[in-house]
DOVO-78923 format. One record per atom (N, C-alpha, C): x, y, z; residue in one letter. Coordinates in steps of 0.1 Angstrom, whole numbers, padded with zeros to 4 digits, always signed. Example, Ala and Ser with C-alpha at 12.3 -4.5 7.8 and 13.67 -1.06 7.14 Angstrom:
# DOVO-78923
+0132-0057+0078a/+0123-0045+0078a/+0132-0033+0078a/+0128-0022+0071s/+0137-0011+0071s/+0129+0000+0079s/
# end
This chain:
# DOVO-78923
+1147+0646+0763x/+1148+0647+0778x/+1149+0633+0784x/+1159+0631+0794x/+1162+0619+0801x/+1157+0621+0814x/+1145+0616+0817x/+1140+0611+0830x/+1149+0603+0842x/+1149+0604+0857x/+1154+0602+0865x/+1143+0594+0873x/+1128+0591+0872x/+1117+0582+0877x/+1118+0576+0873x/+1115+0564+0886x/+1117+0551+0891x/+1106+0549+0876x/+1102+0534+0874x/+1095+0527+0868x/+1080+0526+0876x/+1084+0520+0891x/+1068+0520+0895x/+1061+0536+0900x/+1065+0544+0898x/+1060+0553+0901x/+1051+0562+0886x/+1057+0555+0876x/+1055+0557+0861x/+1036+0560+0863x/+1033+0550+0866x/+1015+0542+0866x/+1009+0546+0878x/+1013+0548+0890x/+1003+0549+0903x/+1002+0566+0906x/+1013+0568+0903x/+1012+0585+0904x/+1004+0598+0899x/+1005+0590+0883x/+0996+0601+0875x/+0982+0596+0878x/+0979+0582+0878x/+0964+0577+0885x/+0954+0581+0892x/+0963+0582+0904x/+0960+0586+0917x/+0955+0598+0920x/+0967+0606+0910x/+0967+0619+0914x/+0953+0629+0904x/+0954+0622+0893x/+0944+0626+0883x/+0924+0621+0890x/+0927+0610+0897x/+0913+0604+0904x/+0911+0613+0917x/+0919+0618+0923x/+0918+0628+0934x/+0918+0644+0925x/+0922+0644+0918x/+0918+0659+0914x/+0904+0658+0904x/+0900+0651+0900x/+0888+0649+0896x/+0877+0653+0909x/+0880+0645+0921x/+0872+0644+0934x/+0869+0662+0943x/+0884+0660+0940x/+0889+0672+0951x/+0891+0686+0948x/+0894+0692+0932x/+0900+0700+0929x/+0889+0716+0933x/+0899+0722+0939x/+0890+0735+0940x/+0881+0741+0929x/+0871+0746+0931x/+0866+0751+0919x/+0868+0765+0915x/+0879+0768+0906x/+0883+0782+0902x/+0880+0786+0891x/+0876+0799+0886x/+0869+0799+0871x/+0873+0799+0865x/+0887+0798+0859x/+0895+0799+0845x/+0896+0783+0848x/+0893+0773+0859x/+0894+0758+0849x/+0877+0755+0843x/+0865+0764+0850x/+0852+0758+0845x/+0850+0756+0832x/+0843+0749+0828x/+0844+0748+0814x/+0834+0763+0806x/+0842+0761+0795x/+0840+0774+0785x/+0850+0786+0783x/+0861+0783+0793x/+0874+0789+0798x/+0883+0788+0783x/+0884+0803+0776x/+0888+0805+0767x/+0905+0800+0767x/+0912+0798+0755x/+0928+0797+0761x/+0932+0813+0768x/+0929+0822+0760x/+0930+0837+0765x/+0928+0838+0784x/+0915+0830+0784x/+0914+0838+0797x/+0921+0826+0806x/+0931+0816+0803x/+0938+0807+0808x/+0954+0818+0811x/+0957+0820+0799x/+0967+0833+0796x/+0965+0843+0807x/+0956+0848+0807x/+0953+0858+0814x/+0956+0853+0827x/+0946+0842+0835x/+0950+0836+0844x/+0961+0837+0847x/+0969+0832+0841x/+0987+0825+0846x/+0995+0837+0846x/+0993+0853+0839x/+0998+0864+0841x/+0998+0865+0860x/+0984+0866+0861x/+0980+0871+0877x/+0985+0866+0884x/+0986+0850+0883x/+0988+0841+0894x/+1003+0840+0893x/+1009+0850+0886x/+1029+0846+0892x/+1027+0859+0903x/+1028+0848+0913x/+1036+0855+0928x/+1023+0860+0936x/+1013+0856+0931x/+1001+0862+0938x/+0988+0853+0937x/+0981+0854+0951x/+0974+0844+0959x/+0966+0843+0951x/+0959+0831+0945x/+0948+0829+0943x/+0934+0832+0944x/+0927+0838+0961x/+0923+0844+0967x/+0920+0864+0962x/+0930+0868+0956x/+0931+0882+0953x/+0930+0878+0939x/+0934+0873+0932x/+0934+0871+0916x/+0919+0868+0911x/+0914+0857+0918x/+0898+0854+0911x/+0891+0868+0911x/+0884+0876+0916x/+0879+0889+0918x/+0884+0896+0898x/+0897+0897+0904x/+0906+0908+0893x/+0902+0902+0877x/+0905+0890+0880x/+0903+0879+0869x/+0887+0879+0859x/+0878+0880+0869x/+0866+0879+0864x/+0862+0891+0858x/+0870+0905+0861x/+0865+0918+0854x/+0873+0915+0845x/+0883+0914+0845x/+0890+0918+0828x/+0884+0908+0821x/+0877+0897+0822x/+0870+0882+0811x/+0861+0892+0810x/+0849+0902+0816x/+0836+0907+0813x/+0842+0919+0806x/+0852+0924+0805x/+0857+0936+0800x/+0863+0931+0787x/+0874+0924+0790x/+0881+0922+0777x/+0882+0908+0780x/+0870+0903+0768x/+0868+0887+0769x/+0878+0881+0757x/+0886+0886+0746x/+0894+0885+0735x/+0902+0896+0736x/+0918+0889+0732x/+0928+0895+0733x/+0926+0910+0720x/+0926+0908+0715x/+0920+0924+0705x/+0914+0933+0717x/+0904+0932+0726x/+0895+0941+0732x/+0906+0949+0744x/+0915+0940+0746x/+0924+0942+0754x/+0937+0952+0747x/+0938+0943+0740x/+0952+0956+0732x/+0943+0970+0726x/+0932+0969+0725x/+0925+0986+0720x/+0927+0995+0730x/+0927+0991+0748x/+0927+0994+0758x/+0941+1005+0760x/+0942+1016+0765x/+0955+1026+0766x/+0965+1013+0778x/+0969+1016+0778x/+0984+1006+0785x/+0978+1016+0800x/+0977+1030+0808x/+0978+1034+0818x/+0960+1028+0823x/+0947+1022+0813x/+0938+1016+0818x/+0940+0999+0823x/+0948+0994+0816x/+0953+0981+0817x/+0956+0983+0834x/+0971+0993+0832x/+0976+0991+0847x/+0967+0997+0858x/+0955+1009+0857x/+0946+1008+0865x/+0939+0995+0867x/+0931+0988+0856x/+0923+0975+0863x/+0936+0964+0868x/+0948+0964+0865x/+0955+0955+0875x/+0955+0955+0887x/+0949+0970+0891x/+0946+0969+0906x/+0963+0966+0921x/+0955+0960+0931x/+0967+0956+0936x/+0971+0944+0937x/+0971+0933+0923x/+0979+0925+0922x/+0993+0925+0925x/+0997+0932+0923x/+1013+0936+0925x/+1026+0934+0915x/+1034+0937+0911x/+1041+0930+0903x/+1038+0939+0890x/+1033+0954+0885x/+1022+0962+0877x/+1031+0958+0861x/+1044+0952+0865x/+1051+0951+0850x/+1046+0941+0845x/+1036+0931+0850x/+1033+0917+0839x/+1017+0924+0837x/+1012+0937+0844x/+0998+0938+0836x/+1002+0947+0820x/+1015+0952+0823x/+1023+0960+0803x/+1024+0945+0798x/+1032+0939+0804x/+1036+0926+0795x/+1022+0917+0788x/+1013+0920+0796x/+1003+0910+0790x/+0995+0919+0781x/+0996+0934+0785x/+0990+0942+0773x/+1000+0937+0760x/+1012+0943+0758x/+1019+0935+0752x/+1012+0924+0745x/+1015+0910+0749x/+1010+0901+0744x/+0997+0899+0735x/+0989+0906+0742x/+0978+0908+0737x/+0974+0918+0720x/+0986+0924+0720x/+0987+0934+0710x/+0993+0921+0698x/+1002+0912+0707x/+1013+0904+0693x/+0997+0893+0689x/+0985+0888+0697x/+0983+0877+0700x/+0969+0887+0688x/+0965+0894+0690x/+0954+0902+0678x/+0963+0904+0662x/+0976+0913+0670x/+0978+0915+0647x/+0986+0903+0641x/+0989+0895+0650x/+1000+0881+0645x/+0997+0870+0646x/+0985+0866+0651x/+0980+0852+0655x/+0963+0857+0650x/+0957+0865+0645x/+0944+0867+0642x/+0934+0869+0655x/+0940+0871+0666x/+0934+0871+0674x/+0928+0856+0686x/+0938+0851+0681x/+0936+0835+0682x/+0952+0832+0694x/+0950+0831+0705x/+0963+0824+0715x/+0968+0814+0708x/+0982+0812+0707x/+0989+0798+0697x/+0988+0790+0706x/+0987+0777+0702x/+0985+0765+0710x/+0999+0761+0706x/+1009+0766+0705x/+1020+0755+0699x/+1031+0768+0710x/+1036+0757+0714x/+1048+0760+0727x/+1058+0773+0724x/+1068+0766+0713x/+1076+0778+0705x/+1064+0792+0703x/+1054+0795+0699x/+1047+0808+0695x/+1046+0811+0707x/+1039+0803+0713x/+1035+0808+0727x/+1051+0815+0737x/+1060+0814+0736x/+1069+0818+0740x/+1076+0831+0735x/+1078+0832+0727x/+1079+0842+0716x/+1066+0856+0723x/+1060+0857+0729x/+1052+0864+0730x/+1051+0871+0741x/+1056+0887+0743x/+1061+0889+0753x/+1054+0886+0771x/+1065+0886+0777x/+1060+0881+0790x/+1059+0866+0787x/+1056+0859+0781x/+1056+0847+0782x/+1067+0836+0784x/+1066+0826+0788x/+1081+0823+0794x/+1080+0809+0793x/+1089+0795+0797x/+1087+0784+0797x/+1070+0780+0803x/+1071+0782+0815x/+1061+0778+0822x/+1048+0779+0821x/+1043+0797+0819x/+1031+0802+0809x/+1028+0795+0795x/+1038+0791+0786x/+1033+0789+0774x/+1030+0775+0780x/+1036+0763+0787x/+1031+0751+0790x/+1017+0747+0794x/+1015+0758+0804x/+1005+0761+0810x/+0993+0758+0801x/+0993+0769+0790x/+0983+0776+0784x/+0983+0763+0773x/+0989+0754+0769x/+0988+0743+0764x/+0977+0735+0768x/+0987+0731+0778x/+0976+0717+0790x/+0964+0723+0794x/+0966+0732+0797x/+0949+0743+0803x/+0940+0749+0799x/+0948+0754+0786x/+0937+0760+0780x/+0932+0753+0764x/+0943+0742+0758x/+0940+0732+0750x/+0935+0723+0748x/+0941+0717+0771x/+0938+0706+0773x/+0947+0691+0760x/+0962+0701+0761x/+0971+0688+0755x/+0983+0685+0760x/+0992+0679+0755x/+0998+0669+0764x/+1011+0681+0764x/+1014+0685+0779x/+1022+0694+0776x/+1031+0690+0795x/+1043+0691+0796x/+1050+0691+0814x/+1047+0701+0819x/+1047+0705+0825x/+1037+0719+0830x/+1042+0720+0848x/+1060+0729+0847x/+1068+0726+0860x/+1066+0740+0863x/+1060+0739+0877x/+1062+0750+0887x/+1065+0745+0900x/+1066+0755+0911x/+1072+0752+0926x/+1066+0738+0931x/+1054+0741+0928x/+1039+0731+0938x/+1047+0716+0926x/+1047+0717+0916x/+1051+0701+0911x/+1062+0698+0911x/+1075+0707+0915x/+1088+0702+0916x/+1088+0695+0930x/+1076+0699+0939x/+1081+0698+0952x/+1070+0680+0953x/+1065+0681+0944x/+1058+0669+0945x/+1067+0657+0939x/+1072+0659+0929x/+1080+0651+0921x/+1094+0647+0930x/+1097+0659+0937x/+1106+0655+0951x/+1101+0649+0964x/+1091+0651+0962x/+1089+0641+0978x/+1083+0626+0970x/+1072+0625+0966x/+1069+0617+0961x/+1077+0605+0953x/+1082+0611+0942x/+1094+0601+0936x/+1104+0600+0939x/+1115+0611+0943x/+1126+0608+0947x/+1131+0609+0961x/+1121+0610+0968x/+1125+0608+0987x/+1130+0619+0992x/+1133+0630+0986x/+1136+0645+0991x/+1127+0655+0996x/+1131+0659+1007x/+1122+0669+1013x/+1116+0682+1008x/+1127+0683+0992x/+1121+0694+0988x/+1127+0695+0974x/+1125+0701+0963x/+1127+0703+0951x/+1141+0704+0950x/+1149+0716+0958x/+1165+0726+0956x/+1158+0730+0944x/+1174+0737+0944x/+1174+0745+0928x/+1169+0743+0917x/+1162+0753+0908x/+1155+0744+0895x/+1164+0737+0884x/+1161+0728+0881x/+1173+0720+0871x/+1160+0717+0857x/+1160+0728+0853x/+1147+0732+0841x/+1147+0715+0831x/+1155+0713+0828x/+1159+0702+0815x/+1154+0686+0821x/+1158+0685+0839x/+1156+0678+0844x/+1142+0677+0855x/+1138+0688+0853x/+1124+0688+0863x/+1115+0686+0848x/+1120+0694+0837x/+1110+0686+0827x/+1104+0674+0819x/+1120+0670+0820x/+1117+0652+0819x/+1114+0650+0832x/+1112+0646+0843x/+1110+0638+0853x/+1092+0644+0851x/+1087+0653+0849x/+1071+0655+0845x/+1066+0650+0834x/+1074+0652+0824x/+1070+0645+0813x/+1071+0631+0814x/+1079+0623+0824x/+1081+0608+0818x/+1064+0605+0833x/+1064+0613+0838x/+1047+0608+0842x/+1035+0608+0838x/+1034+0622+0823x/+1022+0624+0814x/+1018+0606+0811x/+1005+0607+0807x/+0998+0599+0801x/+1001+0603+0784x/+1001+0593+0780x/+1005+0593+0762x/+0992+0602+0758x/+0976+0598+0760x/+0964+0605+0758x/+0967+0621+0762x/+0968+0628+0753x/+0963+0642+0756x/+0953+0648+0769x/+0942+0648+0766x/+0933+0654+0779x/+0933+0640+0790x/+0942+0635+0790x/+0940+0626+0804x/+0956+0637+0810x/+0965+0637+0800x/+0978+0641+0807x/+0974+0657+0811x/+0969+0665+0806x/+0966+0677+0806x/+0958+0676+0824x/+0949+0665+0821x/+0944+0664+0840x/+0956+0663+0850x/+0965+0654+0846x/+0973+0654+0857x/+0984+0661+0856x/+0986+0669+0847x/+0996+0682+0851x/+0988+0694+0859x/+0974+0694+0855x/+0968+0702+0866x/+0969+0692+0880x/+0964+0680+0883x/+0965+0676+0898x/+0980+0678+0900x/+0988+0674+0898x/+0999+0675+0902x/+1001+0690+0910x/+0999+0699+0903x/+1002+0715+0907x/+0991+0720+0918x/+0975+0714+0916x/+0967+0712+0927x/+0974+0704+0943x/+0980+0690+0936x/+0983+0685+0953x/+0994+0693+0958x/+1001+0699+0950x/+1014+0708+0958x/+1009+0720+0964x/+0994+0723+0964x/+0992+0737+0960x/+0986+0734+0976x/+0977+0727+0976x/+0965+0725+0984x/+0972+0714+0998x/+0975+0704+0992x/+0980+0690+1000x/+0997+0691+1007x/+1002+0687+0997x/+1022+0688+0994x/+1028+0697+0999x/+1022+0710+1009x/+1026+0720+1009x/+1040+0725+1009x/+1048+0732+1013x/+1058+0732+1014x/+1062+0733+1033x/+1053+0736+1041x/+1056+0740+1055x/+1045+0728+1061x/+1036+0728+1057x/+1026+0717+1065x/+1022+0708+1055x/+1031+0698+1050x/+1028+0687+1042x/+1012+0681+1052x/+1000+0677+1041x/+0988+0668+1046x/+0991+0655+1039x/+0997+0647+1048x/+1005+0635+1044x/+0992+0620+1049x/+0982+0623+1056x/+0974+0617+1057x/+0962+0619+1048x/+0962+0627+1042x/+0949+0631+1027x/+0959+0629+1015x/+0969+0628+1017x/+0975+0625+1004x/+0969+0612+0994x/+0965+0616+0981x/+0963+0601+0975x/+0974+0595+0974x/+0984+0599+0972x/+0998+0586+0968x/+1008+0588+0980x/+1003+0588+0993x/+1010+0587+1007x/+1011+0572+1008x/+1010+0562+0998x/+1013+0547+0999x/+1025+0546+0994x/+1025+0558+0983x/+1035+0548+0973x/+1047+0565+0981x/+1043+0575+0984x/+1053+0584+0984x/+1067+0581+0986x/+1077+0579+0982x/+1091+0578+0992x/+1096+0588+0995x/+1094+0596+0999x/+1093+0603+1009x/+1090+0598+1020x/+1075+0596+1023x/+1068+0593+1035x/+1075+0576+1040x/+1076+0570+1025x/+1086+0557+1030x/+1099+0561+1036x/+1106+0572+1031x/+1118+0574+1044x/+1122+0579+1054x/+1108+0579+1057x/+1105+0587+1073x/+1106+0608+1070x/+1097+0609+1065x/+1098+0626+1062x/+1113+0629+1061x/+1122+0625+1058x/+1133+0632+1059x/+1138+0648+1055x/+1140+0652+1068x/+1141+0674+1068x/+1147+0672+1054x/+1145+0687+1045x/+1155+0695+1033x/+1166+0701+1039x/+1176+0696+1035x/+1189+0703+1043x/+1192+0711+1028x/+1191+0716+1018x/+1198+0719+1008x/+1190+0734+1006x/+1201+0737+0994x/+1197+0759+0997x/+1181+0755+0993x/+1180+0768+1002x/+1167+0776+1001x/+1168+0789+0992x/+1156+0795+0990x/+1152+0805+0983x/+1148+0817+0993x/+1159+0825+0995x/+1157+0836+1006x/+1138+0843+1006x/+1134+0842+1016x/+1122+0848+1021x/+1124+0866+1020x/+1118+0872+1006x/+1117+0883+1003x/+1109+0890+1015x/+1115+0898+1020x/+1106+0914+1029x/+1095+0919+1016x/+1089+0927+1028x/+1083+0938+1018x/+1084+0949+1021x/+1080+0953+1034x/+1080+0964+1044x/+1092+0976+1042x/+1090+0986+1042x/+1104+0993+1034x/+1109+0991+1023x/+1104+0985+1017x/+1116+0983+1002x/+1111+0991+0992x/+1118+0990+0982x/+1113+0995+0971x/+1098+0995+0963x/+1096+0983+0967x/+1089+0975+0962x/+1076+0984+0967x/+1074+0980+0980x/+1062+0989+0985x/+1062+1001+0984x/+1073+1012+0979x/+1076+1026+0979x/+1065+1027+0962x/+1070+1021+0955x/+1064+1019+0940x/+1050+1016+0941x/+1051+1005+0951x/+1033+1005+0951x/+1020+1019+0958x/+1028+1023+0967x/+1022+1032+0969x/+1020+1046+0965x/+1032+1048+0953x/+1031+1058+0941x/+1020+1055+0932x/+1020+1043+0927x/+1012+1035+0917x/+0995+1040+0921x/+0995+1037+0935x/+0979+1035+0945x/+0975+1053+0940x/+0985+1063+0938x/+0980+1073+0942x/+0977+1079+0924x/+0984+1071+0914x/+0979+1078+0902x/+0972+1070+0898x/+0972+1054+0901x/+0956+1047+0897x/+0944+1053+0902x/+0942+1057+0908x/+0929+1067+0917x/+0927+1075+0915x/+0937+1083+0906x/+0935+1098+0900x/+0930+1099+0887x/+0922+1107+0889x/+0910+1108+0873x/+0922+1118+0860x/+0932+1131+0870x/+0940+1135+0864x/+0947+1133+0863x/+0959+1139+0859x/+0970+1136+0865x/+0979+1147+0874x/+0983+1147+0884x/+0991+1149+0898x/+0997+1150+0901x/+0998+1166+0910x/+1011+1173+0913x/+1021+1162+0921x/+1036+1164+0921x/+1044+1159+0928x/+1044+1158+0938x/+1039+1171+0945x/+1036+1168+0958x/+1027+1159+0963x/+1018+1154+0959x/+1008+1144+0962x/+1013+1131+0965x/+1020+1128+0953x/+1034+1116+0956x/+1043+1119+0966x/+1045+1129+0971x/+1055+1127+0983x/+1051+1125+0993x/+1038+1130+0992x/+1031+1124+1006x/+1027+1114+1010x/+1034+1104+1000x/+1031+1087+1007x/+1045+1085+1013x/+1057+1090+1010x/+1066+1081+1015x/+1074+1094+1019x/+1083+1092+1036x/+1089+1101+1041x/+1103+1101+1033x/+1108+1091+1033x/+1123+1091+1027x/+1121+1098+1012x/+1128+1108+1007x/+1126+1116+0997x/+1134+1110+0987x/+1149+1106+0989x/+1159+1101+0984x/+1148+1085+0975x/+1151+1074+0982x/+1139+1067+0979x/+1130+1068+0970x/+1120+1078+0976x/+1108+1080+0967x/+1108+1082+0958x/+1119+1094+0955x/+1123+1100+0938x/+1129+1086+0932x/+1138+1081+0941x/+1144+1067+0931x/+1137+1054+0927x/+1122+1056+0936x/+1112+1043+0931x/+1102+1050+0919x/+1099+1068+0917x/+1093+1075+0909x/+1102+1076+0901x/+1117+1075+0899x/+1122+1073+0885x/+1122+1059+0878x/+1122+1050+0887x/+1124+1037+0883x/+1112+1033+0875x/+1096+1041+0881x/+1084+1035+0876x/+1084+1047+0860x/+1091+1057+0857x/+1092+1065+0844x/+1098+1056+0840x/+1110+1049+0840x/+1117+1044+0835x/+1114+1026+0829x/+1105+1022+0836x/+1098+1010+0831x/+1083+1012+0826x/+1079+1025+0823x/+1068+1033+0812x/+1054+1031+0827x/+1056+1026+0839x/+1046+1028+0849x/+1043+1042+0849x/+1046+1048+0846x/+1044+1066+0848x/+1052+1068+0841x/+1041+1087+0835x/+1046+1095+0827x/+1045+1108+0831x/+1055+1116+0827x/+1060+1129+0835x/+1052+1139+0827x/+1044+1148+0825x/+1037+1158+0808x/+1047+1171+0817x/+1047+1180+0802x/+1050+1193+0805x/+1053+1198+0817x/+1038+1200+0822x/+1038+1210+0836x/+1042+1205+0847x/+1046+1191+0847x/+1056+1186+0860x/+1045+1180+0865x/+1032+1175+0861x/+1021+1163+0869x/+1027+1153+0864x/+1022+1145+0869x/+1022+1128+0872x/+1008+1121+0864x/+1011+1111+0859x/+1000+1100+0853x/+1008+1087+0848x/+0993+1071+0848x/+1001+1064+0847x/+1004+1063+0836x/+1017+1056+0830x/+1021+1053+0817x/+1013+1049+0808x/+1014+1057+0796x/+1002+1054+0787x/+0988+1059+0785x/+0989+1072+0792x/+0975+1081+0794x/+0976+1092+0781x/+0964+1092+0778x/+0965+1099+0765x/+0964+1110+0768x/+0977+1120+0757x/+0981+1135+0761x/+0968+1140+0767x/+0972+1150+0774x/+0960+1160+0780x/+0966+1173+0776x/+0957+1186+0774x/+0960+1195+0775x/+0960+1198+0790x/+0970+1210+0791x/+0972+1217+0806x/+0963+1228+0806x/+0957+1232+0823x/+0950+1246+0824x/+0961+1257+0821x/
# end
């Protein structure tokens, strides 16, 4: 990987930023110490696309429930997607059952610390397996999401904002700022994703709490606007999306499983409805039995009255 950072930014950046997140860093439970790699994993499932705020809650039952990945794959797939609750997104709480099933009979029940395995495992992806390195290893791993591209763009290279992801080159430009020491670099891949998270924002930069608002160039070139594409701002209201969730609300709540009608009575559009209740049969969210009830995917047969 060929790096695109300056030289002086090599040394003052990870410094800075690693001595302020020591100071400053929120205190969330999957970094406290004792924080399994599993329950790191677990972590980084919830937290794609969903607030931090809603995830701690969700987070802390499944560690008391299923504190090792084994406890979790014994679990039926339709109890998984009940305790996912309303995270949102109900396809990464299969995927992490999933994983959890490869991470008990193929790893001994032990999360791989090594990038390639960790990838290989479903749901898991560049980012997650990085993650679960630096986080839950605590080793020397680039560890790129939104909050550190957008840091690495204002900070190092004077842009108001990340653009498009350039995966090969957002990884070297993180990597050529790690510290050679393992648990020092593993700190500052977490500050980094802290100051973008908390500080760097993307709409109200805090450019006066910033630790490296000395050296930023960015702030050296006078904030200069992001004129380059954006990432269209998803609705929610009417879409699919919510039509599914509100199907989902009505068979996680159900002790049985439930007539059709009960499902129609969340959403007026019928057309829709049936096409967000096929889509959730068809990605194993729900399962159709015999007599034409409803239940979530992965509920164990029942006999009918």
């Amino acid at each position: 990987m060929t790096s695109t950072v300056p030289r002086a930014a090599l040394t003052e950046l990870p410094a800075r930023t690693a001595e302020w997140f020591r100071a400053h860093a929120r205190d969330l439970p999957w970094r406290r110490p004792g924080t399994t790699p599993w329950g790191v994993l677990v972590s980084e499932f919830m937290l794609q696309q969903t607030p931090v705020s809603r995830v701690e809650p969700v987070w802390l039952r499944w560690m008391a429930e299923w504190p090792v990945p084994s406890a979790l794959a014994a679990e039926s797939r339709a109890e998984v997607v009940r305790a996912w609750g309303k995270l949102g997104y109900p396809r990464r709480a299969m995927r992490l059952h999933a994983a959890a099933q490869a991470i008990a009979t193929e790893h001994g029940d032990r999360v791989p610390s090594d990038v390639a395995a960790l990838e290989a495992l479903p749901g898991v992806g560049s980012y997650t397996a990085r993650a679960v390195v630096a986080f839950g290893y605590g080793l020397r791993a680039p560890v790129v999401d939104t909050n550190v591209r957008r840091v690495v763009a204002r900070a190092v290279h004077g842009a108001g904002d990340a653009g498009p992801a350039r995966t090969r080159a957002d990884l070297a430009d993180v990597d050529a700022l790690l510290p050679a020491e393992d648990a020092e670099a593993a700190v500052v891949s977490a500050a980094l994703m802290e100051l973008g998270a908390v500080v760097c924002t993307a709409r109200s930069p805090r450019c006066g709490v910033c630790p490296v608002h000395a050296e930023c160039a960015w702030v050296a070139a006078g904030r200069p606007e992001y004129t380059g594409p954006r990432r269209p701002v998803q609705g929610f209201a009417g879409t699919d999306r919510q039509v599914r969730g509100r199907l989902l609300d009505v068979l996680r709540a159900a002790e049985h499983p439930v007539p059709k009608a009960e499902l129609d009575a969340v959403w007026a559009d019928g057309a829709q409805r049936d096409r967000c209740l096929d889509s959730l049969l068809v990605d194993g969210l729900a399962e159709q039995f015999a007599d034409g009830r409803f239940a979530l995917g992965g509920t164990a047969p029942r006999t009918t009255d």
